[in-house]
Each structure stands twice: as structure tokens, then as C-alpha cells.
PDB file with SEQRES, HELIX, SHEET and CRYST1 records, atoms N, CA, C and O in Angstrom:
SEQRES   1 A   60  UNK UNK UNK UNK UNK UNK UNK UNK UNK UNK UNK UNK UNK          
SEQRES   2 A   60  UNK UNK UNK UNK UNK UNK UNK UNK UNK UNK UNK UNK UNK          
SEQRES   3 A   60  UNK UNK UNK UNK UNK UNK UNK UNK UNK UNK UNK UNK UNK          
SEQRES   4 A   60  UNK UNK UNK UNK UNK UNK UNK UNK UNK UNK UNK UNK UNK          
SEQRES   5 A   60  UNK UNK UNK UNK UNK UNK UNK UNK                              
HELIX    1 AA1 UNK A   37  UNK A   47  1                                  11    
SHEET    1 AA1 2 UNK A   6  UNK A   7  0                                        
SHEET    2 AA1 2 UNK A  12  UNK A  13 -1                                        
CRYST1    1.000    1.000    1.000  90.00  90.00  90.00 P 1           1          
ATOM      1  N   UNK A   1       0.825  -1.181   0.000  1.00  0.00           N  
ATOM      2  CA  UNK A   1       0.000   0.000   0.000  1.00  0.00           C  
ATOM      3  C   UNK A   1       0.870   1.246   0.000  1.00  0.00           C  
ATOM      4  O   UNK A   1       1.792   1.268   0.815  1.00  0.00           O  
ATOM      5  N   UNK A   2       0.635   2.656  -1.096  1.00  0.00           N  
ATOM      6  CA  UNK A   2       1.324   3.383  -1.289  1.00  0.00           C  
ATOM      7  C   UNK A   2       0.798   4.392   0.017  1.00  0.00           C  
ATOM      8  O   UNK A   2      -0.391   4.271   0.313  1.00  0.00           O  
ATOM      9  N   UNK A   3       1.767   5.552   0.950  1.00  0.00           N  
ATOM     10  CA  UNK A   3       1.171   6.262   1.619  1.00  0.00           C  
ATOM     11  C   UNK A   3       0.709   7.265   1.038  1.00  0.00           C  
ATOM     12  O   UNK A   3       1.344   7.609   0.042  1.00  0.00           O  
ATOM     13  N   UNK A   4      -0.270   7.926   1.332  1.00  0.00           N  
ATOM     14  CA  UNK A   4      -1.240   9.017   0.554  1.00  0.00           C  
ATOM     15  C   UNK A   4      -1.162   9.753   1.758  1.00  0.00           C  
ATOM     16  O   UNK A   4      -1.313   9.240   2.867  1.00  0.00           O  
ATOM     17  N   UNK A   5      -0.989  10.638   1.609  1.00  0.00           N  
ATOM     18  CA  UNK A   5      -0.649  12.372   2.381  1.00  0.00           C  
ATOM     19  C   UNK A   5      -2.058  13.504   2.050  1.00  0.00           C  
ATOM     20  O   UNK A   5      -2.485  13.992   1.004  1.00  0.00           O  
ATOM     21  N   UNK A   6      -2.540  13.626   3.661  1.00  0.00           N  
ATOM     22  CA  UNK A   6      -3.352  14.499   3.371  1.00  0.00           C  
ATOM     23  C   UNK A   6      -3.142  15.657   3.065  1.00  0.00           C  
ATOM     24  O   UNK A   6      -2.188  16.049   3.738  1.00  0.00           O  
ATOM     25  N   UNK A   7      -3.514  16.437   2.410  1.00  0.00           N  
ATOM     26  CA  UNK A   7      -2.961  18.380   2.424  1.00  0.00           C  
ATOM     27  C   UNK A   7      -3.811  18.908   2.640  1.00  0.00           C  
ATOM     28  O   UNK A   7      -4.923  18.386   2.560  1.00  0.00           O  
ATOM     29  N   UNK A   8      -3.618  20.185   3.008  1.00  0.00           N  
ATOM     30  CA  UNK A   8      -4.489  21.036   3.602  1.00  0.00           C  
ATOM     31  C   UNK A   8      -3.605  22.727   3.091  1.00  0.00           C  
ATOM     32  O   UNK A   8      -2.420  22.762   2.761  1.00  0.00           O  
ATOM     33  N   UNK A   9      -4.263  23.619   3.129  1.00  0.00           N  
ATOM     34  CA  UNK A   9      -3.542  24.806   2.906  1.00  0.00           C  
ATOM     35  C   UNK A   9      -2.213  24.795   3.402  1.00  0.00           C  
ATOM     36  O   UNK A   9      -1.272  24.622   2.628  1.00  0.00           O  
ATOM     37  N   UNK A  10      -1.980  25.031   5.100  1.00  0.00           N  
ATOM     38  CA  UNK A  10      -1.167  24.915   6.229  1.00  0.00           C  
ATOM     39  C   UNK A  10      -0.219  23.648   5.717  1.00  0.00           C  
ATOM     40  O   UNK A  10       0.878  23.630   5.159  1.00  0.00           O  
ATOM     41  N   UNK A  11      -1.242  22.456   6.211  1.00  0.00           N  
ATOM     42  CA  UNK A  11      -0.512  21.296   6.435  1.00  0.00           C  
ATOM     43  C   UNK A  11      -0.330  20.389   5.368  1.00  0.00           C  
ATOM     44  O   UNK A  11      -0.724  20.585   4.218  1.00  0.00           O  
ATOM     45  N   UNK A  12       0.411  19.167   5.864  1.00  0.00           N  
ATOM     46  CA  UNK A  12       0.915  18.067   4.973  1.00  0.00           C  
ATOM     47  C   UNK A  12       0.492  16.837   5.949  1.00  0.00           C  
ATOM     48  O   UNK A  12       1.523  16.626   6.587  1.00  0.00           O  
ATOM     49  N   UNK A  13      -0.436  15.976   6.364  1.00  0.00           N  
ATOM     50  CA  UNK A  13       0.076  14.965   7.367  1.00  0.00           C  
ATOM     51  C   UNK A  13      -0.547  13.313   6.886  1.00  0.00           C  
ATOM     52  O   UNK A  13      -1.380  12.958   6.053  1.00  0.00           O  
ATOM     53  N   UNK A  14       0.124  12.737   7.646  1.00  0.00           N  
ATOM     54  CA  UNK A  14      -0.428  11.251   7.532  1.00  0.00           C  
ATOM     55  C   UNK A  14      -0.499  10.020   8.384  1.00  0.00           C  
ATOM     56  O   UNK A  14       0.385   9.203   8.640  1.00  0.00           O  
ATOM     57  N   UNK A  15      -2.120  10.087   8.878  1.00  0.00           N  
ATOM     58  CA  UNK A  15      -2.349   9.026  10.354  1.00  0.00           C  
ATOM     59  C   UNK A  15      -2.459   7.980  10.002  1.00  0.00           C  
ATOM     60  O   UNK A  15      -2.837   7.542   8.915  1.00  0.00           O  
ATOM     61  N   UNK A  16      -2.010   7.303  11.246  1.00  0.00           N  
ATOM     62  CA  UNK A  16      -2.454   5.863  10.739  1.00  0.00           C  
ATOM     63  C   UNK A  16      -2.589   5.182  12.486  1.00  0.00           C  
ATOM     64  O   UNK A  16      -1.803   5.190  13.434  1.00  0.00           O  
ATOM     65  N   UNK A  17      -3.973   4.637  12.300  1.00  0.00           N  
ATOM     66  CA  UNK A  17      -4.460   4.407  13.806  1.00  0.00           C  
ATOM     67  C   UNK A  17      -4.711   2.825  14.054  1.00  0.00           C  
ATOM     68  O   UNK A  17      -5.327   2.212  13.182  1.00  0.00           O  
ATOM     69  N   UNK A  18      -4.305   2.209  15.093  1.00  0.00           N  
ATOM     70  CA  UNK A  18      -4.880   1.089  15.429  1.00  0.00           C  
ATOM     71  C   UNK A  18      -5.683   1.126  16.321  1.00  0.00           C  
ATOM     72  O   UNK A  18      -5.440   2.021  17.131  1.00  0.00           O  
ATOM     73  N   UNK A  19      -6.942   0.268  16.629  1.00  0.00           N  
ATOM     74  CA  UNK A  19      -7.883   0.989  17.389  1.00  0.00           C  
ATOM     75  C   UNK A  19      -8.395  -0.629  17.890  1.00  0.00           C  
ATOM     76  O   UNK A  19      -8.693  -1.516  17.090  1.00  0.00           O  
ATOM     77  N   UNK A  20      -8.416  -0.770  19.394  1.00  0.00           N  
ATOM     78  CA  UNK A  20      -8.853  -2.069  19.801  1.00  0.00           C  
ATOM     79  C   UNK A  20      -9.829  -1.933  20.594  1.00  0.00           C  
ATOM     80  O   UNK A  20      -9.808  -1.222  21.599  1.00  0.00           O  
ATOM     81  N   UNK A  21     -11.192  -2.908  20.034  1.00  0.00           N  
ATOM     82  CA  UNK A  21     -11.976  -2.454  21.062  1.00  0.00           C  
ATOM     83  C   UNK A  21     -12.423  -4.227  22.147  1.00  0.00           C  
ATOM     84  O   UNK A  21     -12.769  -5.347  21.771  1.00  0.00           O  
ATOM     85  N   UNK A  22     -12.126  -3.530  23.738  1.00  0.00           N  
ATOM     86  CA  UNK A  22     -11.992  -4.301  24.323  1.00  0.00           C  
ATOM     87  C   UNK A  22     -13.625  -4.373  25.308  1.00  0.00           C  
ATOM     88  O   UNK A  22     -13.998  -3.613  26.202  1.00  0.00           O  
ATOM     89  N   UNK A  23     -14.311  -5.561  24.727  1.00  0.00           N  
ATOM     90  CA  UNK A  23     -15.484  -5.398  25.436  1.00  0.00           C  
ATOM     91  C   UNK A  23     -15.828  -5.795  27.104  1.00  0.00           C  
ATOM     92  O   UNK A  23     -15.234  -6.810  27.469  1.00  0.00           O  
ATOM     93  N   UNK A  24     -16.787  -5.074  28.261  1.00  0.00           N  
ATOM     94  CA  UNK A  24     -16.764  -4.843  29.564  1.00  0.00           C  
ATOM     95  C   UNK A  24     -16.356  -6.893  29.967  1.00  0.00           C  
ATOM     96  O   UNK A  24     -16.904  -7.880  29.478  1.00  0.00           O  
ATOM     97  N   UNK A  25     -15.523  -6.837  30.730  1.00  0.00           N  
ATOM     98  CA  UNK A  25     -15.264  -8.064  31.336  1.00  0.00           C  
ATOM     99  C   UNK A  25     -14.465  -9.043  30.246  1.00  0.00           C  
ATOM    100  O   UNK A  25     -14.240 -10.212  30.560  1.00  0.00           O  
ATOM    101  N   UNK A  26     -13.957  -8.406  28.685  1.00  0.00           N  
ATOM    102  CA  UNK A  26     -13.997  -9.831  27.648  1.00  0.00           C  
ATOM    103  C   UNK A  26     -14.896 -10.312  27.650  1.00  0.00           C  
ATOM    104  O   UNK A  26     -14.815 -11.486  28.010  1.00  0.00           O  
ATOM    105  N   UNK A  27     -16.077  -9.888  27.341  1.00  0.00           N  
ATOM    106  CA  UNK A  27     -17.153 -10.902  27.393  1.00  0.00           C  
ATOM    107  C   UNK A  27     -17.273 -11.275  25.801  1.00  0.00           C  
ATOM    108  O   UNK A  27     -17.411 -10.281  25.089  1.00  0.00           O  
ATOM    109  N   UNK A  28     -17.243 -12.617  25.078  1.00  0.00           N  
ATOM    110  CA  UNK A  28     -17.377 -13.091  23.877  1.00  0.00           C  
ATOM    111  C   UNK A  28     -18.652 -12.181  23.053  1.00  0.00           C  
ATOM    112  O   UNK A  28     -19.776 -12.656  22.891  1.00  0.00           O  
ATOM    113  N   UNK A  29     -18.368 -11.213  22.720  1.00  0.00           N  
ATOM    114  CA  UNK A  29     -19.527 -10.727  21.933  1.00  0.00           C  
ATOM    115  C   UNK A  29     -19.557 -11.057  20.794  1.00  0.00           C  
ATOM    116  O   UNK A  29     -20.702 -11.358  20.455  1.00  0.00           O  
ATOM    117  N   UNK A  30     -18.608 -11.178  19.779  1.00  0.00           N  
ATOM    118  CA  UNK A  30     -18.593 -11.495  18.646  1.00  0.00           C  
ATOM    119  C   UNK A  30     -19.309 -12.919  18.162  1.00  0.00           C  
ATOM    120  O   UNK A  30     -19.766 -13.245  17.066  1.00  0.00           O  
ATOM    121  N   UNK A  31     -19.228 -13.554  19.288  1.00  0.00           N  
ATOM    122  CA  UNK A  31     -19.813 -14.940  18.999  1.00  0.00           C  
ATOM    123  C   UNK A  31     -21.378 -15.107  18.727  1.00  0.00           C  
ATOM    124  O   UNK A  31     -21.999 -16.096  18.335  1.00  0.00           O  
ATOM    125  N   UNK A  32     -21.928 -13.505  19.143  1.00  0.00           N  
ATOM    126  CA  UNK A  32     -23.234 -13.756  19.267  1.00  0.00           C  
ATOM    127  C   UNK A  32     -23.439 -13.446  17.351  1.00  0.00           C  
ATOM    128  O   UNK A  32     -22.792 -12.703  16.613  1.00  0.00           O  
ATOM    129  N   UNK A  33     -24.705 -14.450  17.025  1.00  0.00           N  
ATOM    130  CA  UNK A  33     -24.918 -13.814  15.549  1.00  0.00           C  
ATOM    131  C   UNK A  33     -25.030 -12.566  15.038  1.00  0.00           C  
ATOM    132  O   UNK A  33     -25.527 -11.660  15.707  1.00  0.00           O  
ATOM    133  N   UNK A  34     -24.646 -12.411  13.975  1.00  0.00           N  
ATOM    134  CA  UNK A  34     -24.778 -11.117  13.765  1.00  0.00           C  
ATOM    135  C   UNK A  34     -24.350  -9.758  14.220  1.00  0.00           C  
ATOM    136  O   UNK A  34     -24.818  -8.749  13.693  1.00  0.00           O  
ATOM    137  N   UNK A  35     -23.584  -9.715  15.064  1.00  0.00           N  
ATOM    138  CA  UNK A  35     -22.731  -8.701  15.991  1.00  0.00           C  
ATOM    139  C   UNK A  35     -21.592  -8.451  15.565  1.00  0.00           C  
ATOM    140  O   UNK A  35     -20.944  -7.550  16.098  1.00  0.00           O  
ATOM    141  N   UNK A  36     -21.004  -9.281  14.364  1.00  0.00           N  
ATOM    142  CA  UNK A  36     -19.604  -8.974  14.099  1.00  0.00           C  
ATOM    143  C   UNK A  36     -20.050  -8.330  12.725  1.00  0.00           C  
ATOM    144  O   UNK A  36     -19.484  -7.273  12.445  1.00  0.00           O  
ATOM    145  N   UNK A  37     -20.873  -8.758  11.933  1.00  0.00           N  
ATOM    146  CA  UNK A  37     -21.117  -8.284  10.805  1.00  0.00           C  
ATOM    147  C   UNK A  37     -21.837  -6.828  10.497  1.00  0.00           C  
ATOM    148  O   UNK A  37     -21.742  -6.157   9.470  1.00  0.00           O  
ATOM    149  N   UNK A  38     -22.896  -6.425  12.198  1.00  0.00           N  
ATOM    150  CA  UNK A  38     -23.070  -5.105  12.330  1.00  0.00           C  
ATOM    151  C   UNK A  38     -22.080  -4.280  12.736  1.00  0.00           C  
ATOM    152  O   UNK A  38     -22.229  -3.128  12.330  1.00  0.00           O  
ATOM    153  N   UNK A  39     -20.904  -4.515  13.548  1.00  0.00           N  
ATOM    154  CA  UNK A  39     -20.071  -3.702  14.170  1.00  0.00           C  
ATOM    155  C   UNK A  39     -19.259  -3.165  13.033  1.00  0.00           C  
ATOM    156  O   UNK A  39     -18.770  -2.036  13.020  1.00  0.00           O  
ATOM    157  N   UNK A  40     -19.148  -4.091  12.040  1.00  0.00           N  
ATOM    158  CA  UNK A  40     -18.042  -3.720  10.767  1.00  0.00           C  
ATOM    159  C   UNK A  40     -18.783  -2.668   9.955  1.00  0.00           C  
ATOM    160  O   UNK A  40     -18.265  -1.624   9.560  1.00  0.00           O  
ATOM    161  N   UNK A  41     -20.165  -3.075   9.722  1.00  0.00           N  
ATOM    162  CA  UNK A  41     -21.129  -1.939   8.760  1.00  0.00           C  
ATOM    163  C   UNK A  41     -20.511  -0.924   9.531  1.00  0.00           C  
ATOM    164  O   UNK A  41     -19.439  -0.355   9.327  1.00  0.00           O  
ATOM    165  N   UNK A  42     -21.695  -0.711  10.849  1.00  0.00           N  
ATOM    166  CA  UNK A  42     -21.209   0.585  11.318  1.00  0.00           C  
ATOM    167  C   UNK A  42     -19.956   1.380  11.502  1.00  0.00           C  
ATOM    168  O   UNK A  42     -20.165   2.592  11.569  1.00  0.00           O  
ATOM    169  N   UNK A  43     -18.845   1.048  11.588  1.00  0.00           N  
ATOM    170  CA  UNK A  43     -17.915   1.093  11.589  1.00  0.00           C  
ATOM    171  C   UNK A  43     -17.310   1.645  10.017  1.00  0.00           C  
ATOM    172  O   UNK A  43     -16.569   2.585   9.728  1.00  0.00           O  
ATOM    173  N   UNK A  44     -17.812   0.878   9.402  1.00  0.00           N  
ATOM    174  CA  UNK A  44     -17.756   1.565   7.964  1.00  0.00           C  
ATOM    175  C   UNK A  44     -18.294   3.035   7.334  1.00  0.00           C  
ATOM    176  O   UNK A  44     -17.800   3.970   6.704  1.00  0.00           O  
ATOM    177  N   UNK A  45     -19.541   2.686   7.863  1.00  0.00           N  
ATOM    178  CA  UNK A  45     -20.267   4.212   7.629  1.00  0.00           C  
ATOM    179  C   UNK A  45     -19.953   5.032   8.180  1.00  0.00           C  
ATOM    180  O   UNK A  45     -20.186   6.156   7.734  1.00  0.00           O  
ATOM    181  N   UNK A  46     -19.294   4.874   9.374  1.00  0.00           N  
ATOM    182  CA  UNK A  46     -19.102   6.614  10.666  1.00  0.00           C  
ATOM    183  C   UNK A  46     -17.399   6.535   9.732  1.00  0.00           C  
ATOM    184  O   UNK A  46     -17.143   7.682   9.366  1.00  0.00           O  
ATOM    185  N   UNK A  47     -16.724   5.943   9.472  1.00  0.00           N  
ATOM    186  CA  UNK A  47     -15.620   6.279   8.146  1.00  0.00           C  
ATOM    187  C   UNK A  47     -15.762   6.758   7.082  1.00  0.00           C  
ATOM    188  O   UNK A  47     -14.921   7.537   6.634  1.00  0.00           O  
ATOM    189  N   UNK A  48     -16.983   6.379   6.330  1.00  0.00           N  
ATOM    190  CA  UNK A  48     -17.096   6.935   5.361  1.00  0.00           C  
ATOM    191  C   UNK A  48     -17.859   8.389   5.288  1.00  0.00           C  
ATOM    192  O   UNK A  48     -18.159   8.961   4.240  1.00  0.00           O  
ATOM    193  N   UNK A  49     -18.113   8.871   6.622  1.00  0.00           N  
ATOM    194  CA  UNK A  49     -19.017   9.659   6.536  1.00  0.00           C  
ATOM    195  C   UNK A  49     -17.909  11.101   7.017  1.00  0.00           C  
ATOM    196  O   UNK A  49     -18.230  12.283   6.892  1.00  0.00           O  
ATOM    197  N   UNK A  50     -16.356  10.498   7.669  1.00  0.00           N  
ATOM    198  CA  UNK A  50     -15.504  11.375   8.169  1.00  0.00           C  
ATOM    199  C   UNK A  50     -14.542  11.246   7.052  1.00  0.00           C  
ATOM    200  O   UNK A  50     -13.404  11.539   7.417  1.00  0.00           O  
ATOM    201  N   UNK A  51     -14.622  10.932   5.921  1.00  0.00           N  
ATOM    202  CA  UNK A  51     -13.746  10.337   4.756  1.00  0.00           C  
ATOM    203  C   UNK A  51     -12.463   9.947   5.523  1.00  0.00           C  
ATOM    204  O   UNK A  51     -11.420  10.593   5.623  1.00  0.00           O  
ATOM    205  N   UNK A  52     -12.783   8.734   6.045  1.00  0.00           N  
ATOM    206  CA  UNK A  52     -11.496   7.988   6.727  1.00  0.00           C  
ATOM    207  C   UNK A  52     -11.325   6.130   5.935  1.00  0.00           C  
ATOM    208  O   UNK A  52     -12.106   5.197   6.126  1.00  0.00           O  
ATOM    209  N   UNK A  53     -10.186   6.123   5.159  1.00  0.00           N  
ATOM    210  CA  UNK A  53     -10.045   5.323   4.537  1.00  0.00           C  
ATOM    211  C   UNK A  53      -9.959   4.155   5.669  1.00  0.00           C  
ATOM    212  O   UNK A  53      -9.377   4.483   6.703  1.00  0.00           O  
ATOM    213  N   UNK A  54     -10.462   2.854   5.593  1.00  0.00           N  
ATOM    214  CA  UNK A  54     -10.471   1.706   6.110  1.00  0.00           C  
ATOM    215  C   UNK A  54      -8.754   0.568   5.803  1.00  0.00           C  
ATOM    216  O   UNK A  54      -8.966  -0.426   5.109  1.00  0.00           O  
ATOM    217  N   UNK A  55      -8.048   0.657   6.035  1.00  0.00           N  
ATOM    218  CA  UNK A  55      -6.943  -0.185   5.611  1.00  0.00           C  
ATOM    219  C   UNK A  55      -7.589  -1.520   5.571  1.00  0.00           C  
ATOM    220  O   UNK A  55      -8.134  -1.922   4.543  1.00  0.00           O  
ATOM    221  N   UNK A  56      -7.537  -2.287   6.773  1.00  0.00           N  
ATOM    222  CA  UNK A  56      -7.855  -3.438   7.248  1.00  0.00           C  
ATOM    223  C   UNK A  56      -9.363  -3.639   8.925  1.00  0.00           C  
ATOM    224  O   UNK A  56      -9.431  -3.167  10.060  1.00  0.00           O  
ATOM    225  N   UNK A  57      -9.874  -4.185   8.440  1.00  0.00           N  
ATOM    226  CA  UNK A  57     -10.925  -4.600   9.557  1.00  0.00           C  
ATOM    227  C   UNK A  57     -11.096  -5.922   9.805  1.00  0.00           C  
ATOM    228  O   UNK A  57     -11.545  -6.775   9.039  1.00  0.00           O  
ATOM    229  N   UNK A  58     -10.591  -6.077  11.268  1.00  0.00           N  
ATOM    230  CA  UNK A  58     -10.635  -7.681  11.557  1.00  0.00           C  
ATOM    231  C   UNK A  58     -11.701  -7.940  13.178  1.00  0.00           C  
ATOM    232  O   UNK A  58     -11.657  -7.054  14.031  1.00  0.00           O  
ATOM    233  N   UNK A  59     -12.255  -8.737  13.326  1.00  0.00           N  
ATOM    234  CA  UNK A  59     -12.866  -8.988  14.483  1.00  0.00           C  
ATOM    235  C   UNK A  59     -12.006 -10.370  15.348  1.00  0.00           C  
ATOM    236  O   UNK A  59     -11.314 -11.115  14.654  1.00  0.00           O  
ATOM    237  N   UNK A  60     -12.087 -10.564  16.490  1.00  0.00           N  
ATOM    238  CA  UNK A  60     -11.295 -11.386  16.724  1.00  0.00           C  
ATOM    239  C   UNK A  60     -11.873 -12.097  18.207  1.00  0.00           C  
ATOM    240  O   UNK A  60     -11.248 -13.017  18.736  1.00  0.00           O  
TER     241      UNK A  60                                                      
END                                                                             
């Protein structure tokens, strides 16, 4: 993957975030149906809606 640089008048920059989300106690949420496949939608849309490119999305 090539890095792409945001610009701005001012600036030049380029984030790159890892983001873990750790649920109350570890409790297995993902296991429940359908919970991994909504968390990713949503997750998608509040990105696409801040034009934040998605690299990789994994549930685990």
C-alpha cells in the first residue's frame, strides 16, 4: 500500500491508527450472531461519513 498524504492549505500529514476495542469483562460478543457483521457496517459508515479510509478490519 502506497502512503497518501493528506494536504491542507497549512498542512501536509499522515495518520495511521490502530484501534482495539476491548469489550466490559472480555465478554465473547462477537460470537453472538450477527454482531460482528453489524459492528463492521457501522464502523464503515461513521468512516465513510468522516472520509477515513479503512486499511484493514478484523474482528477477533
Amino acid at each position: 500500500m502506497e502512503n497518501k498524504y493528506r494536504t491542507t492549505k497549512t498542512t501536509v500529514s499522515l495518520i495511521n491508527y490502530h484501534f482495539i476495542f476491548c469489550p466490559r469483562y472480555r465478554r465473547k460478543i462477537f460470537l453472538i450472531p450477527n454482531v460482528e457483521e453489524r459492528f463492521k457496517c457501522l464502523v464503515k459508515d461513521v468512516c465513510k461519513e468522516i472520509e477515513i479510509e479503512i486499511i484493514a478490519i478484523e474482528c477477533d
